[in-house]
C-alpha positions in Angstrom: -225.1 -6.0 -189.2 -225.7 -5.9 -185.4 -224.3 -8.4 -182.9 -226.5 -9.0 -179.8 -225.5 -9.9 -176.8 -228.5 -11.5 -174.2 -227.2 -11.6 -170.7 -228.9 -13.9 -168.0 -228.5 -16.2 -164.8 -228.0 -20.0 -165.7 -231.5 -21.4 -166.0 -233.4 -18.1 -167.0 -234.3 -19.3 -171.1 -231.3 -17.5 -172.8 -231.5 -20.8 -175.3 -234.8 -21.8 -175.3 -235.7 -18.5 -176.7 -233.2 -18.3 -178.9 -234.6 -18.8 -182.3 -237.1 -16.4 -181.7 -234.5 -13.6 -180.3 -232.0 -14.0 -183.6 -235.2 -13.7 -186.0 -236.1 -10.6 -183.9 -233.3 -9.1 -184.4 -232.2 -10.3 -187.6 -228.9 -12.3 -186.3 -227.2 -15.1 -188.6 -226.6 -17.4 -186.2 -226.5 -18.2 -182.4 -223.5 -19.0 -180.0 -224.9 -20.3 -177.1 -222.9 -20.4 -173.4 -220.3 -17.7 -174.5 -217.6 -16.6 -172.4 -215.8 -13.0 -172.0 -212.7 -13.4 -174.0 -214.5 -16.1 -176.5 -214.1 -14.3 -180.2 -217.2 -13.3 -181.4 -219.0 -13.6 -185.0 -220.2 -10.2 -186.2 -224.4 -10.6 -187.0 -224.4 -13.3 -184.1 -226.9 -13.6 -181.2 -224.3 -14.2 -178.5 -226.1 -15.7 -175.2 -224.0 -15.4 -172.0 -224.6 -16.1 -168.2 -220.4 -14.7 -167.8 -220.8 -12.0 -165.6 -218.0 -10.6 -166.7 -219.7 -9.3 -169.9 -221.1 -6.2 -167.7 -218.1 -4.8 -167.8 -216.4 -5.6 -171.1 -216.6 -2.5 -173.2 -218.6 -4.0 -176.3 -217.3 -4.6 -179.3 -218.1 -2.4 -182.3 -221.5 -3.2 -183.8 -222.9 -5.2 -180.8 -225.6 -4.2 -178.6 -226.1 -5.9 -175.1 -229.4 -6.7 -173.5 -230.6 -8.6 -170.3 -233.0 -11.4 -171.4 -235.7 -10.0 -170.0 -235.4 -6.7 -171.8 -234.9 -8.9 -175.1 -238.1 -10.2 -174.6 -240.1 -7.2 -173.8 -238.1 -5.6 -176.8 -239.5 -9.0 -179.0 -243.1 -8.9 -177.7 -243.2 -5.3 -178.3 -243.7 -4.3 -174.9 -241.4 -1.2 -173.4 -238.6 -1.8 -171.5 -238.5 -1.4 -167.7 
């Protein structure tokens, strides 16, 4: 089971797309507002505006994704 990180600016719709994204992708649950050093659930869809998570080598399992790539990924459009 994958963990799936969704990067994006405050503001962008990290959590009002966030039903949609963990059906998508099959996630358990959601953590919402999650910050680099936070544990993380395995199977979650973690959303994050912490910068910091660009860096952070990933844990294993987890796959991370700007939002907007997410999307495209969910409405079956290629990402750019």
């Amino acid at each position: 089971m994958r963990t799936i990180i969704i990067y994006a600016e405050q503001g962008k719709g990290k959590t009002r797309n966030a039903e949609r994204l963990k059906e998508h992708f099959g996630c358990v649950g959601v953590e919402d507002d999650w910050r680099v050093g936070e544990p993380i659930i395995r199977g979650t869809l973690v959303l994050t505006n912490d910068d910091a998570v660009l860096e952070m080598p990933l844990p294993p399992n987890a796959d991370l994704l700007r939002l907007d790539a997410a999307l495209s990924l969910m409405e079956g459009r290629p990402r750019g």
